[in-house]
SERO-4910 file (N, C-alpha, C, O; in steps of 0.05 Angstrom, whole numbers):
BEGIN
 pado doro    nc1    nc2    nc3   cac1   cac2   cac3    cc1    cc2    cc3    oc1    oc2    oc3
  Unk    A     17    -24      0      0      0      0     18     25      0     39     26     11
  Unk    A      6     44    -13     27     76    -24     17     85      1     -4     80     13
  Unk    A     39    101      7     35    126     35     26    154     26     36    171     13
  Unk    A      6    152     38    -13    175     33      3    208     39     11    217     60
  Unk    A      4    222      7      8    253     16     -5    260      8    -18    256    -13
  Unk    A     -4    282     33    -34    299     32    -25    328      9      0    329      6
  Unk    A    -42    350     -6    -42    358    -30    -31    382    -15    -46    390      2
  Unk    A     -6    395    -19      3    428     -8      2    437    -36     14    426    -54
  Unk    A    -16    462    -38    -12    478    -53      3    503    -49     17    516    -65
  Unk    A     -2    507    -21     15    543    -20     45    545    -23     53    524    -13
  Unk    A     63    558    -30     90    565    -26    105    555      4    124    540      7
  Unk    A     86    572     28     98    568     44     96    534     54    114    520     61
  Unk    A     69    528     50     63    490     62     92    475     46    109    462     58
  Unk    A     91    481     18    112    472     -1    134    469     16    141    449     28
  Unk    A    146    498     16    175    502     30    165    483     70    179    467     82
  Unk    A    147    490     75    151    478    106    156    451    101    176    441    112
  Unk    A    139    435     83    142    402     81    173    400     69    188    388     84
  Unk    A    180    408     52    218    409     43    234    402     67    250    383     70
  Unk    A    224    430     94    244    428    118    237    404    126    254    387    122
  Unk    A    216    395    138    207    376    154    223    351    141    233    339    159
  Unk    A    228    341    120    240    320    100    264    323    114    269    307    132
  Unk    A    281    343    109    308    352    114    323    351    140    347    349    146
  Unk    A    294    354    158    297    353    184    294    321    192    304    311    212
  Unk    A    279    310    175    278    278    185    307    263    176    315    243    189
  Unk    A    320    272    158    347    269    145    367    274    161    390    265    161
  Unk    A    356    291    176    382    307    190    401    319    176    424    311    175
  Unk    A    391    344    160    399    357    145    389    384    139    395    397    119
  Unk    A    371    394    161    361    412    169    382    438    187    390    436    211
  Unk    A    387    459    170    402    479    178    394    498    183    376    508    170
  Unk    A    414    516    215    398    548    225    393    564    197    371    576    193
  Unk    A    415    565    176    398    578    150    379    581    144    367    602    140
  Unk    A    367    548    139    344    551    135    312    551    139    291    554    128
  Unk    A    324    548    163    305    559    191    303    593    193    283    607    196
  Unk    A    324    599    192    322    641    186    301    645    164    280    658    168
  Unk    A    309    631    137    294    639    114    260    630    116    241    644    108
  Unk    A    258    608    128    238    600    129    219    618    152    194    619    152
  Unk    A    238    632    170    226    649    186    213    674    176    195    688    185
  Unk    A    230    678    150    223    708    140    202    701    115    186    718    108
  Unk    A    204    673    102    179    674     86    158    668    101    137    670     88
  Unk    A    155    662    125    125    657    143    121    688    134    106    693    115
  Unk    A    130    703    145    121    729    146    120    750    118    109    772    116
  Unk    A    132    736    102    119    749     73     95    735     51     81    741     31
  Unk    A    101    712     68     76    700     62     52    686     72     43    664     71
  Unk    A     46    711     84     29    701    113      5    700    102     -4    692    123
  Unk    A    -14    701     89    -34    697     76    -36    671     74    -57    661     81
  Unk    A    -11    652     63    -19    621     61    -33    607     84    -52    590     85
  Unk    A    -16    622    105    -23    603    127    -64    602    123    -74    580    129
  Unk    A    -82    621    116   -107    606    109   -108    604     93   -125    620     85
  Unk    A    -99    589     73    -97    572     54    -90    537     61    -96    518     47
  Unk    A    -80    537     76    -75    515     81    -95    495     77   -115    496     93
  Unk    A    -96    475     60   -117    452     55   -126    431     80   -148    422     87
  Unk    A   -100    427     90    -98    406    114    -74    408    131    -51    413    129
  Unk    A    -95    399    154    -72    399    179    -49    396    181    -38    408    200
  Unk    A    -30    375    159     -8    372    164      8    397    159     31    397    166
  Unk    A     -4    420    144     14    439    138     21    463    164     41    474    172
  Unk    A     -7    462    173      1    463    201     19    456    221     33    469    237
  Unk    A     15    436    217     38    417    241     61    416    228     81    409    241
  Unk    A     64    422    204     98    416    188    107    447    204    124    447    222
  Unk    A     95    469    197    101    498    201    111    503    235    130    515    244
  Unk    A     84    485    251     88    482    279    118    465    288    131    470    309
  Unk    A    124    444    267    143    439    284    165    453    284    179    453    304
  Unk    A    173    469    257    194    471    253    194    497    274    212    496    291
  Unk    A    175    525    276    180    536    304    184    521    322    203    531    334
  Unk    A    177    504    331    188    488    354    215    484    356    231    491    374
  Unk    A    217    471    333    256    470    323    268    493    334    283    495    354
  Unk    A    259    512    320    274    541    320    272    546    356    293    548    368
  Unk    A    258    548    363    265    566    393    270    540    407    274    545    431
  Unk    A    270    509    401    289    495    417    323    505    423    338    506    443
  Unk    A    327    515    387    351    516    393    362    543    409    354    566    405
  Unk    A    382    535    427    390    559    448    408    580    432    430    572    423
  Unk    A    402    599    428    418    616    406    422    639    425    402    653    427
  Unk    A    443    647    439    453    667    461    461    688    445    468    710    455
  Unk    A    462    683    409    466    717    403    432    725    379    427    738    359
  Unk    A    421    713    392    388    714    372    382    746    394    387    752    417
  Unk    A    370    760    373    358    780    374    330    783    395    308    777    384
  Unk    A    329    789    411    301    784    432    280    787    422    264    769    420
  Unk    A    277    815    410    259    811    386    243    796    374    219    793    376
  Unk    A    266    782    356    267    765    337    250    740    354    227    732    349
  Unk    A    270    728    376    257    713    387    228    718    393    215    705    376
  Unk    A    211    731    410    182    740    406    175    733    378    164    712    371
  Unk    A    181    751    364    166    747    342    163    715    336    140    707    332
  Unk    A    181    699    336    180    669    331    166    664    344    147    656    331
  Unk    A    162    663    368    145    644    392    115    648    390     98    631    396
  Unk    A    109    675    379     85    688    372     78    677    351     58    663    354
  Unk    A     85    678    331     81    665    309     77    642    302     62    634    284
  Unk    A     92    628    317     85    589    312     67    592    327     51    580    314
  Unk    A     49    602    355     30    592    369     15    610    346      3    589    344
  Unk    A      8    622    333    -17    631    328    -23    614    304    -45    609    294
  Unk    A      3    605    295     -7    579    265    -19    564    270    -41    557    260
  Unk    A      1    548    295    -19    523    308    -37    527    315    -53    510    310
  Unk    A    -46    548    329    -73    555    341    -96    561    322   -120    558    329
  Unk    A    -86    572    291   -104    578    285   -114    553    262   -136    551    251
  Unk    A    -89    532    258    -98    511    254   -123    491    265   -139    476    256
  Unk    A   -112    505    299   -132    483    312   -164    493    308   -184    478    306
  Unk    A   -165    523    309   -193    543    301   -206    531    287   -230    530    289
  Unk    A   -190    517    266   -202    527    233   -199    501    220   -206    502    197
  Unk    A   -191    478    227   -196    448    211   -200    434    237   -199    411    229
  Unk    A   -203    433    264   -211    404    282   -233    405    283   -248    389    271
  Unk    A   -243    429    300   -284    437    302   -307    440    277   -304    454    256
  Unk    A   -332    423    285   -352    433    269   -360    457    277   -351    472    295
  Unk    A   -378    461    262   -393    486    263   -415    490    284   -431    508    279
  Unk    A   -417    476    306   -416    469    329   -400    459    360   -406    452    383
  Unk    A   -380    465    344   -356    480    366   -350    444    372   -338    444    393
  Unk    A   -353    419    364   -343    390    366   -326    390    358   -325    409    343
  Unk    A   -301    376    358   -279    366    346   -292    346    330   -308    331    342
  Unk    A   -288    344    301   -293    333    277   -284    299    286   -263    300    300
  Unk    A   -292    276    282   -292    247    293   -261    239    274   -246    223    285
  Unk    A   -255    249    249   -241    240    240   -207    263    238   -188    265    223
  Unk    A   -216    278    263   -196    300    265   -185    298    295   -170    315    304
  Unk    A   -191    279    306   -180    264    330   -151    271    334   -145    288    351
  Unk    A   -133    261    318   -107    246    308    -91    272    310    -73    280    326
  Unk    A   -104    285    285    -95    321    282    -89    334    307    -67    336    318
  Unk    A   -115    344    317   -123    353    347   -108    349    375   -108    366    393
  Unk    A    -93    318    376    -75    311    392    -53    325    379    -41    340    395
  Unk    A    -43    326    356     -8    328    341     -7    364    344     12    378    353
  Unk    A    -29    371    335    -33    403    335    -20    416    365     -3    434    367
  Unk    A    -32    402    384    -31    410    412     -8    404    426      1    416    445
  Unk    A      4    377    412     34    374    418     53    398    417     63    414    433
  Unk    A     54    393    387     66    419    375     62    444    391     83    456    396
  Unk    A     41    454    398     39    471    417     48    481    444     53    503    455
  Unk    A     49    461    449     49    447    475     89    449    480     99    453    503
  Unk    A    102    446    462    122    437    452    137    474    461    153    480    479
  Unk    A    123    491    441    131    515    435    125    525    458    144    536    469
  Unk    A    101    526    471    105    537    498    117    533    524    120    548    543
  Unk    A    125    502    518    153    501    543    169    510    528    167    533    539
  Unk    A    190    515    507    207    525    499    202    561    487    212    576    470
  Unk    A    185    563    503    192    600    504    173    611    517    158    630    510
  Unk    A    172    593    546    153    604    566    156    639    574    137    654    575
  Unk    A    186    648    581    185    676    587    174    699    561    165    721    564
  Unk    A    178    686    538    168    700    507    138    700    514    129    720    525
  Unk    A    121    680    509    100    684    515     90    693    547     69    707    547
  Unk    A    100    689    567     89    709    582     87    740    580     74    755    594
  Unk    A    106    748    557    111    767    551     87    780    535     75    800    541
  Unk    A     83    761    513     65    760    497     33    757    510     13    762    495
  Unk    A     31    748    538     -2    746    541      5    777    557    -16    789    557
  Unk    A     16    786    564     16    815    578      8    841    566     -1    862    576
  Unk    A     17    830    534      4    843    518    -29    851    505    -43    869    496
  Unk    A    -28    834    510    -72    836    509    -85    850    519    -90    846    543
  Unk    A    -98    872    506   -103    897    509   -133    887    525   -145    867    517
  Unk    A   -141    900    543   -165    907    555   -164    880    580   -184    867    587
  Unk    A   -136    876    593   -140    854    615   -139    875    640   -133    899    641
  Unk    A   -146    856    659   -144    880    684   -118    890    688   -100    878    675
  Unk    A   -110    912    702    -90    932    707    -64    911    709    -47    909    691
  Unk    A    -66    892    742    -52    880    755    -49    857    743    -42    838    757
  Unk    A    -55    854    715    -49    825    700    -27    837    679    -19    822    661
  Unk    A    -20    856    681      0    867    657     32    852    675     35    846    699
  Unk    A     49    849    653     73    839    662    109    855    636    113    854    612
  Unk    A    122    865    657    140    871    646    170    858    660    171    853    684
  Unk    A    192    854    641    211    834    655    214    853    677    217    843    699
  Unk    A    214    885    674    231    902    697    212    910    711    213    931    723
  Unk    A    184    885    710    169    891    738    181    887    766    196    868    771
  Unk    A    173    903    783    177    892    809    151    884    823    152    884    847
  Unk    A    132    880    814    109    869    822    112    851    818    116    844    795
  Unk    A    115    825    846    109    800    837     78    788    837     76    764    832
  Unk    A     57    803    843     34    792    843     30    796    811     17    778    801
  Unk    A     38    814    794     33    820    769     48    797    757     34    782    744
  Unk    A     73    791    760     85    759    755     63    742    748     54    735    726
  Unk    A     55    735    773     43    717    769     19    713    754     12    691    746
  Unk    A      8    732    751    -14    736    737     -8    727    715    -26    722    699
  Unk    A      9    725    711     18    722    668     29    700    677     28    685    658
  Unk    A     41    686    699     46    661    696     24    639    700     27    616    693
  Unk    A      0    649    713    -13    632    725    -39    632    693    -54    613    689
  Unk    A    -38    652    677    -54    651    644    -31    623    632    -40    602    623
  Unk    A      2    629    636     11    612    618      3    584    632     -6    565    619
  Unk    A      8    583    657      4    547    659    -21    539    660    -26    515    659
  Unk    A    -40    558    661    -74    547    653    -72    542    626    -90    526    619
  Unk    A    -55    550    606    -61    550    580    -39    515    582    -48    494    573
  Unk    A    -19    515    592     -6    488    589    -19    470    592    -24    454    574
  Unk    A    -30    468    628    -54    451    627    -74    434    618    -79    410    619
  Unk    A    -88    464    603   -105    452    584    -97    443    563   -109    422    556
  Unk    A    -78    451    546    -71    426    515    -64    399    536    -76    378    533
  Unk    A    -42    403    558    -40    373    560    -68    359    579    -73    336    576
  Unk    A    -80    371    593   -112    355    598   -128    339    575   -141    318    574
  Unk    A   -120    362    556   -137    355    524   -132    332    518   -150    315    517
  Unk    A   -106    328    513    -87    307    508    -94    279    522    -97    259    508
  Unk    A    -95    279    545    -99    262    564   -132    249    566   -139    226    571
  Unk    A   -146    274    558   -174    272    560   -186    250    532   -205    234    533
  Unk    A   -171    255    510   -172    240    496   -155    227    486   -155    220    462
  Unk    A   -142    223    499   -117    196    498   -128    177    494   -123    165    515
  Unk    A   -146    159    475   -148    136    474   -131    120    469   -108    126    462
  Unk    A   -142     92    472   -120     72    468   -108     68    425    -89     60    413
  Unk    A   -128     77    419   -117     85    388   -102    104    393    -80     94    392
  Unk    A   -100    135    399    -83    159    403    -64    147    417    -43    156    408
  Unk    A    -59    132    433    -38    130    444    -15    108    432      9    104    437
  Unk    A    -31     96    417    -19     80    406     -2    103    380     20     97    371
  Unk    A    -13    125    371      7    130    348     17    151    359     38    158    348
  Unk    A     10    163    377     17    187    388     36    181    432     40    196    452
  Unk    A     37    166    429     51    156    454     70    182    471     71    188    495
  Unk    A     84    194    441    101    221    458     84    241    471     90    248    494
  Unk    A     59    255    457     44    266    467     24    259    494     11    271    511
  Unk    A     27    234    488      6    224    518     29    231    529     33    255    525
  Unk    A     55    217    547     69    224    552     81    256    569     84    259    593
  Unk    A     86    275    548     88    304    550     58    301    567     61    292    589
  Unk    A     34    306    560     22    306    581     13    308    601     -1    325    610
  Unk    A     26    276    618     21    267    634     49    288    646     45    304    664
  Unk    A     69    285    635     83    297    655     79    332    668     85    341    691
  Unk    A     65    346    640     58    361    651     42    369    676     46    385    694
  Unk    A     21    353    670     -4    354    699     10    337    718      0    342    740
  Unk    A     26    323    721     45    309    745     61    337    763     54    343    786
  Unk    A     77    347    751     88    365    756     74    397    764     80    413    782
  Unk    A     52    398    742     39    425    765      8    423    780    -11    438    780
  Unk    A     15    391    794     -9    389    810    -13    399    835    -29    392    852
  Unk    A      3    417    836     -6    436    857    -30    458    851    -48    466    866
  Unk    A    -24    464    824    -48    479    808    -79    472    815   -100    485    818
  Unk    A    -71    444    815    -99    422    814   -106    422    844   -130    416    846
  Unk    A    -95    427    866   -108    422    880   -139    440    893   -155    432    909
  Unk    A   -137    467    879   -168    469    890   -180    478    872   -193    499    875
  Unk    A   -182    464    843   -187    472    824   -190    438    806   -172    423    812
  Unk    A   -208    429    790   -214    404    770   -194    409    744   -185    430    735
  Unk    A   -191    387    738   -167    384    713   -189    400    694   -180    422    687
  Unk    A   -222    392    684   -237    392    677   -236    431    666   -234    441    643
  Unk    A   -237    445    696   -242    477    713   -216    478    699   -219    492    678
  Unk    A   -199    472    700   -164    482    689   -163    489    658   -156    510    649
  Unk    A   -174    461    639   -176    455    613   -196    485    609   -186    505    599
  Unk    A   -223    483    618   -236    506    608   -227    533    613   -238    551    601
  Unk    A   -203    541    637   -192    559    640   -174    570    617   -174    592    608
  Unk    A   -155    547    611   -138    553    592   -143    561    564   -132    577    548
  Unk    A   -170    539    562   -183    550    537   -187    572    527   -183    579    503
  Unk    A   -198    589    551   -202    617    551   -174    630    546   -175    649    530
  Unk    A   -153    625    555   -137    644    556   -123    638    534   -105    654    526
  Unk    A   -128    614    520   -125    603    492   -131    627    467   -118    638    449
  Unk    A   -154    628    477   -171    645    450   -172    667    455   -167    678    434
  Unk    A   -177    688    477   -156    716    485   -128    714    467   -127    726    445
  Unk    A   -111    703    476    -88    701    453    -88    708    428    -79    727    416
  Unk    A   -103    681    419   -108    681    391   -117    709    383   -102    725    372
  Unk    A   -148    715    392   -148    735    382   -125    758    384   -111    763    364
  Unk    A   -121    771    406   -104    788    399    -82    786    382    -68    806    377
  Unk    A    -76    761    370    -52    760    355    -57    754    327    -37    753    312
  Unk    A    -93    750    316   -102    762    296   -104    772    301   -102    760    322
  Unk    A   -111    797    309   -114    829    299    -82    835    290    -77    842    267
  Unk    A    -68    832    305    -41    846    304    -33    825    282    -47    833    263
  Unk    A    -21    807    276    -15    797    249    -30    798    228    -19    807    209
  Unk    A    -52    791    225    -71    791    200    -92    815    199   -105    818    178
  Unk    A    -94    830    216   -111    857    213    -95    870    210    -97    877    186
  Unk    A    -71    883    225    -55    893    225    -23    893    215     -8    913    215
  Unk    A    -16    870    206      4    861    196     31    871    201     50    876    187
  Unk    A     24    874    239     52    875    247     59    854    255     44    835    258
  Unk    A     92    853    260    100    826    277    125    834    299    141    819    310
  Unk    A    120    868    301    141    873    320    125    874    351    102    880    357
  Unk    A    142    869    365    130    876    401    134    889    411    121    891    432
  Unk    A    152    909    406    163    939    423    154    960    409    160    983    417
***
C-alpha cells in the first residue's frame, strides 16, 4: 500500500514540508530555519490557505525546532516574534480544521487535534518567558495582570504566569482527555508530555478540577489568539516593542 500525501498547494506549506524532510534526514540547517522564518512572514496569507492539517503541524514543528535551539546571540525581538508566530499557526490551525460548526472536534480529526496541541504544547515550554511576555500584551485585561521583565510586582508575575500554565494545562488535559488507546498508540510522545505536565503542576490542581483548568486555559487560549489576529492579520505587524 502507497503512503498517503496529503495535497500542499501554498509556497509556504511547499517550503515547510521540504524542511520537515530535511529535518527527518538530519539535514536541516539554522539557515534555513532564518529563511523560512522570513517567508512565514511574507507569506502570511498562506497560512489560510492551508488545505490540511499537516501543513500546520509541518510549520508548527519547525518553530518548535527554532526556539528549541539555544541561540545566546538571537535577537530578543526576533525571538518573540518566533514564539508568537508558531503559536498563532498552530492555534489557528486548531480554530479552523478540528471543530464543526458546532464548536465539536470533527470524529475523523482526533489524530490532528492531539499532534496540533503537541506541537503547541512543545513551543510553549520552549519559550515560556516570550509568551508570558506576549499574554501581557492583550489589550483590555485587568491593570494587575500586565507583566513587564523590569516589573517589580510579583503579584503582576504571576498573573501572566498563572494565564501561561492554565493554557499548558489545558492542551496537555486535552491530550490526556482523549488519549485513547488508538491515540496512544500512534501518538505515545504526546500522551506522555502530558502526563508529565499535569504530574508536575499538581499543585495547580489542588483546588481547582483538571476539567475547571482545561476550560480555563481554553479561555486564555482564544484571548491570545485573538489578539494575535488582529495584530498579524488585521494589522500586519510582527514587531513587540
Amino acid at each position: 500500500m502507497e503512503n498517503f500525501e496529503p495535497i500542499i498547494e501554498t509556497e509556504l506549506g511547499i517550503l515547510a514540508n521540504s524542511l520537515i524532510k530535511k529535518a527527518a534526514q538530519n539535514q536541516l540547517k539554522r539557515s534555513d530555519l532564518r529563511e523560512f522564518y522570513h517567508e512565514c512572514k511574507n507569506n502570511f496569507s498562506d497560512i489560510e490557505k492551508f488545505s490540511n492539517c499537516d501543513e500546520y503541524k509541518n510549520v508548527g514543528a519547525l518553530f518548535s525546532i527554532m526556539l528549541e535551539i539555544n541561540n545566546s546571540d538571537e535577537d530578543v525581538e526576533k525571538r518573540q516574534s518566533k514564539s508568537a508566530l508558531g503559536y498563532y499557526i498552530l492555534s489557528y490551525g486548531v480554530y479552523n480544521k478540528i471543530f464543526d460548526n458546532y464548536g465539536n472536534i470533527k470524529p475523523d480529526k482526533l489524530l490532528d487535534y492531539i499532534q496540533l496541541l503537541k506541537f503547541r504544547l512543545f513551543l510553549l515550554l520552549n519559550s515560556k518567558d516570550n509568551m508570558k511576555y506576549t499574554i501581557s500584551k492583550i489589550p483590555n485585561r485587568p491593570t494587575d495582570k500586565y507583566w513587564s521583565p523590569l516589573s517589580d510586582s510579583y503579584n503582576s508575575y504571576n498573573a501572566e504566569m498563572d494565564s501561561y500554565v492554565a493554557m499548558t494545562i489545558s492542551d496537555a488535559g486535552e491530550i490526556k482527555r482523549i488519549g485513547s488507546q488508538y491515540i496512544a498508540f500512534f501518538e505515545q510522545e504526546a500522551v506522555n508530555l502530558a502526563t508529565g505536565i499535569i504530574n508536575n503542576n499538581s499543585y495547580q490542581l489542588k483546588n481547582s478540577s483538571i476539567e475547571d483548568k482545561i476550560a480555563e486555559g481554553k479561555t486564555e487560549h482564544r484571548l491570545l489568539f485573538q489578539y494575535l489576529d488582529n495584530k498579524f492579520r488585521v494589522n500586519h505587524s510582527f514587531k513587540f516593542k
